[in-house]
Structure formats: C-alpha cells, structure tokens
C-alpha positions in Angstrom: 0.0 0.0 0.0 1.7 4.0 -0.8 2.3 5.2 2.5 0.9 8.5 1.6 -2.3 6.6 1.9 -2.0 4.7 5.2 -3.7 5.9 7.9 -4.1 9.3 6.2 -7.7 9.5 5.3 -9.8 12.6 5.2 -12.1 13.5 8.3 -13.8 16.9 9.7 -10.7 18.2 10.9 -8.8 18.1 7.1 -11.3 18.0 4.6 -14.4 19.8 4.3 -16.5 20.9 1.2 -15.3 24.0 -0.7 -18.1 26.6 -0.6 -18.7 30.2 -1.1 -21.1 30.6 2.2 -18.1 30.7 4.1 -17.1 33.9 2.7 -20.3 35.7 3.9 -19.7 33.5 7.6 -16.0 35.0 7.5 -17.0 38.9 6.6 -19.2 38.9 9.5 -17.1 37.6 11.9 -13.8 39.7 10.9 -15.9 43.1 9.5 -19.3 43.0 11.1 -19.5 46.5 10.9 -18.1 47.5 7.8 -20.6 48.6 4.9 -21.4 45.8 2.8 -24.6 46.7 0.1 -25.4 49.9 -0.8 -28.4 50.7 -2.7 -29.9 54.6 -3.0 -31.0 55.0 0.9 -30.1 51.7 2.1 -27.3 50.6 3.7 -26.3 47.1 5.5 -23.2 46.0 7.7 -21.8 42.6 7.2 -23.6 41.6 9.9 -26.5 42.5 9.0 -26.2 41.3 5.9 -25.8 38.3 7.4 -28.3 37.9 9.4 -30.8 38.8 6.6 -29.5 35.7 4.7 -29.9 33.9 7.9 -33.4 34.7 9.1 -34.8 34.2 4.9 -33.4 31.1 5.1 -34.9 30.7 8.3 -38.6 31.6 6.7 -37.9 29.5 3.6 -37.1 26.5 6.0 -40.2 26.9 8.0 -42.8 26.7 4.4 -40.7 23.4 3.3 -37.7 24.2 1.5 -35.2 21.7 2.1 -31.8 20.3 -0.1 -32.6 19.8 -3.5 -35.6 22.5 -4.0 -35.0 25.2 -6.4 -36.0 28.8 -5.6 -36.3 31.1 -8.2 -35.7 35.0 -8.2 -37.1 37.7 -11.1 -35.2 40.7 -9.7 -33.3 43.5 -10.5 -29.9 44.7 -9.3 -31.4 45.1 -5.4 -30.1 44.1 -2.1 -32.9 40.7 -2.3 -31.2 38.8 -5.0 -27.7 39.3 -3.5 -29.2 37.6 -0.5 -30.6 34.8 -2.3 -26.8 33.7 -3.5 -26.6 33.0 0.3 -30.2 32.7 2.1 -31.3 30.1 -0.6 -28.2 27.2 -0.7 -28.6 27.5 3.7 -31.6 25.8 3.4 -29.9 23.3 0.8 -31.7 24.2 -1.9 -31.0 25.7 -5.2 -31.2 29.3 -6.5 -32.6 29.6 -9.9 -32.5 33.2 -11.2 -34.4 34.5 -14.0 -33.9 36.7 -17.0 -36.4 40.2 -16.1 -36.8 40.7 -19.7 -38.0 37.4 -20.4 -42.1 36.7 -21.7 -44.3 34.9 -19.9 -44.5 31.4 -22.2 -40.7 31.4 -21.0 -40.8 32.1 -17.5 -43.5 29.8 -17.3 -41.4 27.1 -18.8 -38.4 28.2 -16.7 -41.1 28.1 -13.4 -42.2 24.2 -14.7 -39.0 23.0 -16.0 -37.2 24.1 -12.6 -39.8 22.7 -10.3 -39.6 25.7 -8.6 -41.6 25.6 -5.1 -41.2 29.7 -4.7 -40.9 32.4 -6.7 -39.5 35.7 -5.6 -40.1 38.5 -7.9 -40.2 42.4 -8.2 -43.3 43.9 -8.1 -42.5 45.7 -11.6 -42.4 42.9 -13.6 -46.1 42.3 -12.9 -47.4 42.2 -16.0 -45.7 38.9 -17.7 -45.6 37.2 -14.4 -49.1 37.2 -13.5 -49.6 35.9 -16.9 -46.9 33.3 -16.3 -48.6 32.2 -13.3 -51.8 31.8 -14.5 -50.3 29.4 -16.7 -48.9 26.7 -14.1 -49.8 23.5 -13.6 -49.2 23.6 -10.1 -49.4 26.2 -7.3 -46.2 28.2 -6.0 -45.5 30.5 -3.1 -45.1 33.9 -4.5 -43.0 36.7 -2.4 -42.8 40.2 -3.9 -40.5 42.5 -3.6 -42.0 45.6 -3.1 -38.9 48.2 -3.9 -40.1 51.9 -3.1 -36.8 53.2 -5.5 -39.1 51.2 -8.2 -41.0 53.2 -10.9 -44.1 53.1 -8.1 -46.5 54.1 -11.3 -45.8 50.8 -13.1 -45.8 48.6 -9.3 -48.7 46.0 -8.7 -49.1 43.6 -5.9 -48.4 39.7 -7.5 -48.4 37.2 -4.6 -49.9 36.6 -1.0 -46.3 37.3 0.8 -43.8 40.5 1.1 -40.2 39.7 1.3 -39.7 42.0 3.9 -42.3 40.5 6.2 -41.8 37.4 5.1 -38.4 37.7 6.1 -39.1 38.6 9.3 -40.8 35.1 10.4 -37.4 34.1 10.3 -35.3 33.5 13.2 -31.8 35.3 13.0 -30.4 31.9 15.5 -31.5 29.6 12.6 -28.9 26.7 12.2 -28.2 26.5 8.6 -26.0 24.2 7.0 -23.2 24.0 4.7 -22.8 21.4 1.7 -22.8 17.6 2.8 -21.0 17.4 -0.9 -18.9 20.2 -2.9 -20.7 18.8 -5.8 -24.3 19.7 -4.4 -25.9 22.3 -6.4 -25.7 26.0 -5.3 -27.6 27.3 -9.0 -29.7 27.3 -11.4 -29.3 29.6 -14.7 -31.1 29.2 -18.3 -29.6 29.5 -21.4 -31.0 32.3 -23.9 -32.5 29.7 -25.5 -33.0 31.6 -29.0 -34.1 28.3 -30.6 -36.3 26.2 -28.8 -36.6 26.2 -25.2 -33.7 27.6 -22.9 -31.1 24.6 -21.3 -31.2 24.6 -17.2 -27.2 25.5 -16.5 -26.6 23.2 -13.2 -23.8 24.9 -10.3 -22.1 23.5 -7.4 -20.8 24.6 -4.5 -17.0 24.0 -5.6 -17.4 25.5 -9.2 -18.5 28.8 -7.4 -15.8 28.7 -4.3 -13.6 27.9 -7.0 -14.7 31.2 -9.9 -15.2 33.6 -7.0 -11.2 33.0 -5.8 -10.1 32.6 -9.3 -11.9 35.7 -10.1 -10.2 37.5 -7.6 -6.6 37.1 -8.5 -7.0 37.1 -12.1 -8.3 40.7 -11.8 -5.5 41.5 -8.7 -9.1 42.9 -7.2 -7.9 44.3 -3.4 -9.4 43.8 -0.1 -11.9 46.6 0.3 -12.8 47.4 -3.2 -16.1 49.2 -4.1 -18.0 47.5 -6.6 -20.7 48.2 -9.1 -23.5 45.4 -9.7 -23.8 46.7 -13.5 -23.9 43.1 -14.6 -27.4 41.8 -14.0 -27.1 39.1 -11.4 -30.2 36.8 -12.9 -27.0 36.4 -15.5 -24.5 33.9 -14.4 -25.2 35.1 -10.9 -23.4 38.1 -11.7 -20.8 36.0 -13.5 -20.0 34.8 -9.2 -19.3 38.3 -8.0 -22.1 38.3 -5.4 -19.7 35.6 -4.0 -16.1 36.9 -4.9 -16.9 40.5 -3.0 -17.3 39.5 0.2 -14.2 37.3 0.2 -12.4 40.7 -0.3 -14.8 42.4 2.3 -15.6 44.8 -0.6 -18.7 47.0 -0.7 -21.6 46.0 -3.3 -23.4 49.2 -4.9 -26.5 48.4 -6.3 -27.3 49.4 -9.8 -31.2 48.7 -10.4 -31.2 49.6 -14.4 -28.7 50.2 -16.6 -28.0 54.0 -17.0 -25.3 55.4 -18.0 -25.8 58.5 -16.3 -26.3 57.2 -13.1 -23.3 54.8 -13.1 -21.6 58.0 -13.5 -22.8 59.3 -10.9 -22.5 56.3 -8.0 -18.6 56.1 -9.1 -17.9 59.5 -8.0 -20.0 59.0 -5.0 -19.1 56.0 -3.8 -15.3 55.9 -5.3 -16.4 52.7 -7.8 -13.2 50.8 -8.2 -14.4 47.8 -10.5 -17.7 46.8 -12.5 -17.8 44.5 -15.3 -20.0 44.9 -18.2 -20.7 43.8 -21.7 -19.3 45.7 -24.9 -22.2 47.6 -25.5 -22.6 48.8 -22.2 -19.3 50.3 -22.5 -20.2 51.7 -25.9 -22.9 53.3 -24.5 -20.4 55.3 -21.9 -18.5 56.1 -24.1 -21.2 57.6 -26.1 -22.5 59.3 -23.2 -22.9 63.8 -23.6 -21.0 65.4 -21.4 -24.3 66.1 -19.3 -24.1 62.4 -18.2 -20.7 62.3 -17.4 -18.5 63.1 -14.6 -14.7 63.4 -14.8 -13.2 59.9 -12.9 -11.6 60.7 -10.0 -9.7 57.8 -9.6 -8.5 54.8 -12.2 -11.7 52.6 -12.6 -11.3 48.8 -13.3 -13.5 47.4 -15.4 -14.1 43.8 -17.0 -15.7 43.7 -20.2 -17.7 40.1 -21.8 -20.7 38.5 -23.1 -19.5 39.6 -26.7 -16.2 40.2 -28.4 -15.6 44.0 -28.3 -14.7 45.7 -30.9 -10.7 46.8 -30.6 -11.4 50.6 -30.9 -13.4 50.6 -27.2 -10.5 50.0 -25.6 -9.2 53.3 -27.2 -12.0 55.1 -26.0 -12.3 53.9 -22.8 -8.9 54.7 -21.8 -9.6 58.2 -22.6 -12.1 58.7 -20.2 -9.9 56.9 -17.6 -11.0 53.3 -17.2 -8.9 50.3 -17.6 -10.5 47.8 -19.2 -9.6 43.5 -19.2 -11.3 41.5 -22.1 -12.0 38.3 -20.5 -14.5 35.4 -22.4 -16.8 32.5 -20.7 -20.2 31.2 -21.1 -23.3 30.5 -18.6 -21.6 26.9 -18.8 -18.2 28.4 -17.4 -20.2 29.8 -14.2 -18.7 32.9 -16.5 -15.5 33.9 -17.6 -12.9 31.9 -17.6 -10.1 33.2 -19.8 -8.0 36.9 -20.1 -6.0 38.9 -22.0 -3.5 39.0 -19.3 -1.2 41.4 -20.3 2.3 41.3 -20.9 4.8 44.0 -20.4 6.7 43.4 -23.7 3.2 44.8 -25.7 3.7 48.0 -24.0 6.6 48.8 -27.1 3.8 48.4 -29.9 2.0 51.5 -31.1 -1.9 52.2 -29.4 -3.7 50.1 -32.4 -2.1 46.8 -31.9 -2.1 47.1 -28.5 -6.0 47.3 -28.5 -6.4 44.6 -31.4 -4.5 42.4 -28.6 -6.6 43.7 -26.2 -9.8 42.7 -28.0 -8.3 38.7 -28.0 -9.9 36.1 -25.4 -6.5 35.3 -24.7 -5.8 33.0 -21.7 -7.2 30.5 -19.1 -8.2 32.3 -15.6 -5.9 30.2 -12.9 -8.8 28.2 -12.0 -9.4 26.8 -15.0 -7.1 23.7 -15.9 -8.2 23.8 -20.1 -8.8 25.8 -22.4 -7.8 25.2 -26.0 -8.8 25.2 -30.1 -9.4 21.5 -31.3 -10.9 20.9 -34.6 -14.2 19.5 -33.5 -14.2 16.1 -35.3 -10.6 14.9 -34.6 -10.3 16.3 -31.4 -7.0 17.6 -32.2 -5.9 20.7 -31.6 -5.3 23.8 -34.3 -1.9 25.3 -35.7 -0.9 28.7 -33.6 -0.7 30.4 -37.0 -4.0 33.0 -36.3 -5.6 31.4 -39.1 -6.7 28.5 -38.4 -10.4 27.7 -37.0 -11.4 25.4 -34.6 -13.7 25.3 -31.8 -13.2 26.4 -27.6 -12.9 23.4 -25.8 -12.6 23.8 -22.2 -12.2 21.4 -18.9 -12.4 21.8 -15.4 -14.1 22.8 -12.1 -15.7 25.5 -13.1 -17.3 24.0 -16.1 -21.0 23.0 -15.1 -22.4 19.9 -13.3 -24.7 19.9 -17.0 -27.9 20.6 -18.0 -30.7 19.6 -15.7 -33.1 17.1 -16.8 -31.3 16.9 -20.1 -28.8 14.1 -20.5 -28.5 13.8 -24.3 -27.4 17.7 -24.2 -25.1 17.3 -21.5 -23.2 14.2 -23.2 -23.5 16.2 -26.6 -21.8 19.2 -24.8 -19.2 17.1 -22.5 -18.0 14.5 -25.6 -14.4 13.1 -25.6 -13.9 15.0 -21.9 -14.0 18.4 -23.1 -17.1 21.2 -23.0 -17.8 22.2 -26.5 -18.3 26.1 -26.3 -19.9 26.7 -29.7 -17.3 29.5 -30.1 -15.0 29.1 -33.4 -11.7 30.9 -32.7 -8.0 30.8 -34.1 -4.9 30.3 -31.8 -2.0 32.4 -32.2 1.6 31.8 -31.8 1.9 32.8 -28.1 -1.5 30.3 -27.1 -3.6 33.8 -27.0 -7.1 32.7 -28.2 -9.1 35.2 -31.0 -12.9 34.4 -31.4 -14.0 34.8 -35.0 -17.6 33.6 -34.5 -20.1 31.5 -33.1 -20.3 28.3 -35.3 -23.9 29.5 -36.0 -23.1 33.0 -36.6 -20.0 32.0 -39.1 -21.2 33.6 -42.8 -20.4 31.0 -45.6 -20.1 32.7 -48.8 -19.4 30.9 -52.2 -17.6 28.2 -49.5 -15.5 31.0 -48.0 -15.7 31.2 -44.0 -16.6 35.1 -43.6 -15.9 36.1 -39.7 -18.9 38.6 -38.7 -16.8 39.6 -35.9 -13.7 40.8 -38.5 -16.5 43.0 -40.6 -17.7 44.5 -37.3 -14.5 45.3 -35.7 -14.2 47.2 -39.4 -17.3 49.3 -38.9 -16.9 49.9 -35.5 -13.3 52.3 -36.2 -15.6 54.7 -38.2 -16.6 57.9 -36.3 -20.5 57.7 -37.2 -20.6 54.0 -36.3 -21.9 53.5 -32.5 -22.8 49.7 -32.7 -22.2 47.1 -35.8 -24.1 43.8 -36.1 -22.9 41.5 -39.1 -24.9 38.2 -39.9 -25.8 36.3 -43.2 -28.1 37.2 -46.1 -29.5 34.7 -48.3 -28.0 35.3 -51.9 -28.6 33.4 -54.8 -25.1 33.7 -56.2 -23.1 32.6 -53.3 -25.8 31.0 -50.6 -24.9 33.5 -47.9 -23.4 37.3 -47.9 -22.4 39.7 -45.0 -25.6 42.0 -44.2 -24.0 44.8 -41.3 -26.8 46.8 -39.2 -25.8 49.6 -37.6 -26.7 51.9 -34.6 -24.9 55.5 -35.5 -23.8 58.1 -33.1 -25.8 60.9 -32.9 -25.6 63.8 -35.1 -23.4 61.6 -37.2 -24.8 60.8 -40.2 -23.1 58.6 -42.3 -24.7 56.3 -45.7 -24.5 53.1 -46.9 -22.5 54.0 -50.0 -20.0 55.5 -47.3 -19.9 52.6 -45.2 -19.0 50.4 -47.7 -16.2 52.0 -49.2 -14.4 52.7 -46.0 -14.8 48.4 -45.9 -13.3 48.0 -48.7 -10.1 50.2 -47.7 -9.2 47.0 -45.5 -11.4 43.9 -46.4 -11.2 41.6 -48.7 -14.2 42.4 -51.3 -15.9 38.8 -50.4 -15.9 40.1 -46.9 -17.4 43.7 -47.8 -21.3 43.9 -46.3 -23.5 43.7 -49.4 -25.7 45.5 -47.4 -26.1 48.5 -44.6 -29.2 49.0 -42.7 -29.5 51.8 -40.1 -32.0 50.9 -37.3 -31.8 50.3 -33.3 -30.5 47.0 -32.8 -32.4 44.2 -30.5 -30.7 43.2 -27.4 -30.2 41.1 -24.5 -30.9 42.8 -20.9 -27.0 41.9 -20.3 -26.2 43.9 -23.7 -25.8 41.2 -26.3 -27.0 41.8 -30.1 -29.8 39.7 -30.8 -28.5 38.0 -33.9 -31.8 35.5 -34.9 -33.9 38.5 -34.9 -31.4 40.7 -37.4 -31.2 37.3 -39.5 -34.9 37.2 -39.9 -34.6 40.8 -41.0 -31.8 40.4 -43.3 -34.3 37.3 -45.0 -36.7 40.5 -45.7 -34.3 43.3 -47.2 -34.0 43.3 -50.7 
C-alpha cells in the first residue's frame, strides 16, 4: 500500500467541502460592521447582511424548502437577489435566477422545468408574471419584492407574501448548514434559448468557491474594493461576483437599471473601483454627452464580456480613464474563464495593436485547468498560425455539473472529456485565443468562411458607427453574404455608400457587407446583439 495513503484519510478536521457561504460566515465575523450593500437609501453592515441571509433562510425552512428545492428569483440589481446567492443554498436548496426581460411562455417554462416551489419576484415585472402564473400547472409561493426606488407608477401587488415581512418570520439563531457534498448544487441559470426552449445550466458549491477565488486574483481585485453590480445578477449570478466580493470584504453598490448616467454618478460617490459589463454597455459610456458624465476621480477597473468588443473601445475607454480587461466565458463556465493577461513586452507596440490584442480572449483564468482550439471532429488541436479555426474546448471545475433534466445535451456538450463552447476561434503563436464567430453566426459565402466579428471590428473604427451587427443574407449567387446593421452616433450621419467604401479600404471584397441598414439593434438585458432577430430581417431586405 503508498504510504501516503496509510492511515491518512480525510475526516472533519482536514477535509471539508469547498463553498462560497463561508465567505459571507467570514465577513461577519472579521468586519461585522463595515458597509457591505449599498443601494440609494439603504445601507447594511456585514452583519447585518448576514443575518438577513440567515433569518430568509430561516422563513424558507419553516414553508418546506429543504436540499434539493430550487427557488427562483425575477429581480433587479437590489439588495434581495444578492441575498438569495446566500439565504437560498442555507436551506440546501437551489437558487434559480431569472432573466427580467423574459415573456411569460418562457418564465413559465423556466417556473415548470425548474420545479420551482417559490418564486421571488419584483413587483414591476407584474405584468408577464401574473400571466406566467396563471399558466402553471401547479401552485407556487409567490414573495414580492416591493422596492419603493421602483418606478411606483408601473408597481402592482403579484403574490400573497412580502419579502420584507416574510423575512421577518425568520429566526436570525436559525442553524443552517453548509454542503454535505462540494458537488451539491448551489444554482440554477437558463440559457438564452434563441431556438427552442432555454437549457437549465446546473452549479455546485465547488465551481462557485472555485470562480469567486479565481476571479479575484485574475483581476488582482484588493481587499476593500467598491463595486458596481452593472452586470445583471439573474445572468451567471453576476458572472460569481455576489460571492467573490465579500471574500475581499468589498462593498456591493447596487445598480437597479442600466443607465449610464447614473453609473456616473455612484462612481464618484461611492469611489467605484471595478464593475464588469458587456461591450455595449461600454459603448454606451463612451457615447455618453458630457451632461451624463462626470470626470473619474480615480482609475476605474473594469471587465468587459458577453461579446467580443470591438478593438477601438479600448481606445476610447482609456480616454475617459477606465482600464478595461477583455475576458470570455459562457453560462456553462459559471462565466469567464479566460483573459487577455497582459504582458509587459506589448507596452513597445503602437496604441492600435495594443488594442487589437486587447480585443483577443487570450488565456485560461488560474482556476481553469483547459482551455484550447481542437478541430471538432478529430479532437486535435489547431496550428498557432492565427488562421486556423477550430472550436473552444474547455475542462475543469468551473465547467457545469450539465444541464438539468437533459442528458442527451449534457453528453453532446461534455464529448471526448472536453465542454464544446460553440465558439470558433484561431490560436495564435503565443497560445492567446481570438474568437471569429459562433459556429452559428459563421457567414459561408461561395464556401468561403466570412468572420462577422472581422467585418464589425471594421465598422466599428468609423466615427459615425456606435454599434455594428454582421450576420448572413440569403444570396442566390453565393448561398450567404455579410448584411452589417448599424446603430450610428448621434448627429453623425453617415450612408451606406460611405460605409462600404471605408470596408473595402481594409477587407477583402468577399468580406465587404453587401448591405447596410440603419436601425436600433435588439438586445439582450445583459447587452448582447440579438442575432436571430437581425437574420430574420436580413431574409426581408432586398
């Protein structure tokens, strides 16, 4: 027998499960008074933070919720939903959190498919929820959220309970528990689901202990930061950062809605250090008049995803004095897990290749043990010449448990021991990953592969452009050709005639959009471009 083995096996004392309730447990203890959420007039301590999370888990105990029950949220950016990342797994159950923006077949779906036995939702999204409801098989407890900084025009009462009394039945002693297993579930999140229904992404405890820590010294975030909740947390559960921030006993600022003028505005009052956001959103501050903006105060960190940016943001960004890290994940990835970690030898190369470096997905976060481009049939991987496409494949702990109540997906997503992101990308010579599309977004044209993402990097450098969107048009000559849609900056006009020349100054002609439209572009509530709609468009334009 190894005698590494003998006599050496795990107990209470050496081994317990890896989870993120212990950071919550550990603020309290060491900073129980120290601000912890802030949001407009309300303000909570670690400990009282705390014993929130303790005395909801306390109530949901007390109607039935026990391990293995999934609990469902339809919030905004409020203190309630950062709770539930802690007041729901106490109980042992599961915290499912919903897309706001989402219809009421879907939620209903989401509500069925989840087995959800409660449903906590804000009082403003009244209108496809009551709908929703009506359209369940079975009966759920429903506890609003009754938010007086909420639009109190468009509020309207939805279930029998209020979280704030509800909460209060509670008992603040309650003895919750941790994990019995790392591998327990700790989440719940659905997939867009832009064809057919959306997939049921399934967390555990380790993948989340694991993203939150990883998280935190990929982006060298400090002890006592002050961070912005811009990124929904219904999405990815904030891509982990309701966990990772109280690790670093940093203070949360709450961010209902997105506006830009606002997030302005909370930076310079509460000395915002980080917030992560998707490329739009920091298109759109970028964008912003100088009415919305005030002049940083300080250097403000800020993680961009969801979509690959365009190089010139980076440009503008810096200007207005935020540094920005490109990082790339998926809801399957519990969020990002890869960077463009930066190295010092870059800092020689003029301000343009800097930022088209910038704009790579680059490399695995330290928590992530995989993370390569294989061509999907052989499994083997790509050249590092930049050119040649292959698929993300990643491994590791913070790669999902699977998809719940879907086994032929999961096996289909997890084949030959690697997760199959969907994303086709090159590898360059240094092992820095470069998206060029999503395998469905990929424009064939007379059997060349056209990259949408090349054509709207292209648009994006030219001053009237605000937002490019680049999918495939039906053509009887070649099958497929590049059809861009565009959002323009104000007071710029610009035509399509103009457009397309300044494409052709650096793109192959095959690669040139064969058509402009102007128009506001659909999107996501976490800022991504709503490609099936524009393709359905494009199918109309002659």
């Amino acid at each position: 027998m190894n005698p590494y083995e003998k006599n050496l096996e795990k107990n209470p004392a050496n081994f317990l499960p890896l989870t993120p309730l212990s950071f919550l447990e550990r603020a309290k203890d060491i900073y129980p008074n120290y601000e912890a959420i802030i949001y407009e007039d309300r303000k909570y301590s670690w400990k009282e933070v705390y014993e929130r999370c303790v005395k909801f888990a306390s109530a949901l105990s007390k109607i039935g919720i026990k391990k293995g029950d999934t609990v469902s949220f339809l919030a905004f950016n409020t203190p309630e939903i950062f709770e539930a990342h802690y007041s729901v797994p106490m109980t042992g159950g599961v915290l499912n959190t919903i897309n706001i923006r989402l219809d009421a077949k879907t939620i209903s779906y989401i509500l069925e498919h989840s087995e959800a036995k409660v449903l906590v939702v804000d009082r403003q999204l009244h209108v496809e929820v009551k709908k929703a409801l009506s359209n369940l098989k079975k009966k759920i407890t429903v506890i609003d959220i009754n938010d007086r900084h909420a639009d109190q025009t468009k509020l309207q009462k939805i279930g029998s309970l209020e979280y704030e009394e509800f909460l209060n039945t509670g008992e603040k002693n309650f003895k919750w528990k941790m994990p019995d297993d790392e591998w327990q579930a700790i989440s719940l999140s659905y997939t867009s689901g832009t064809t057919g229904n959306p997939k049921g992404v399934v967390y555990h405890h380790r993948g989340a202990y694991l993203m939150s820590t990883g998280s935190a010294t990929a982006w060298n975030m400090p002890n006592g930061l002050n961070f912005l909740t811009v990124v929904p947390m219904f999405h990815c559960n904030g891509w982990c950062y309701p966990w990772t921030v109280p690790m670093l006993n940093g203070r949360t600022i709450c961010l209902r809605n997105i506006d830009i003028k606002k997030i302005f505005i909370l930076i310079d009052k509460h000395k915002v250090s980080h917030f992560g956001g998707a490329p739009i959103v920091l298109n759109m501050i970028t964008g912003a008049s100088e009415t919305e903006r005030k002049k940083l105060k300080q250097k403000v960190y800020v993680l961009t995803a969801g979509a690959p940016p365009p190089s010139i943001i980076f440009k503008k960004m810096k200007n207005l004095g935020f540094e920005v890290m490109h990082v790339y994940g998926l809801t399957e990835t519990y969020g990002h897990v890869t960077q463009c970690a930066w190295n010092k030898e870059w800092n020689e190369f003029d301000e343009e290749k800097q930022n088209e470096i910038k704009a790579r997905q680059g490399v695995r976060y330290p928590n992530t043990e995989g993370i390569t481009v294989m061509d999907p049939e052989t499994m083997e991987e790509v050249p590092r010449d930049g050119k040649t496409i292959g698929e993300i494949m990643i491994r590791g702990n913070v790669v999902m448990k699977g998809y719940f109540k879907d086994k032929e997906a999961t096996d289909k997503a997890m084949k030959n021991g690697w997760f199959h992101s969907g994303d086709l990308a090159v590898m360059h010579s240094d092992g820095y990953v470069k998206i060029q599309d999503r395998s469905k977004d990929i424009i064939i044209s007379g059997g060349e592969n056209i990259s949408s993402i090349e054509i709207e990097n292209t648009l994006a450098k030219h001053p009237s452009v605000s937002i490019a969107a680049v999918v495939a048009k039906p053509d009887e000559k070649w099958g497929e050709v590049p059809c861009a849609f565009i959002e323009i900056v104000k007071d710029k006009l610009v035509t399509e005639k103009e457009l397309i020349a300044f494409c052709k100054e650096t793109l192959a002609s095959f690669k040139v959009p064969k058509k402009v439209e102007f128009c506001d572009l659909p999107k996501t509530s976490t800022g991504k471009i709503q490609k099936f709609e524009l393709r359905k468009k494009a199918k109309e334009l002659d």
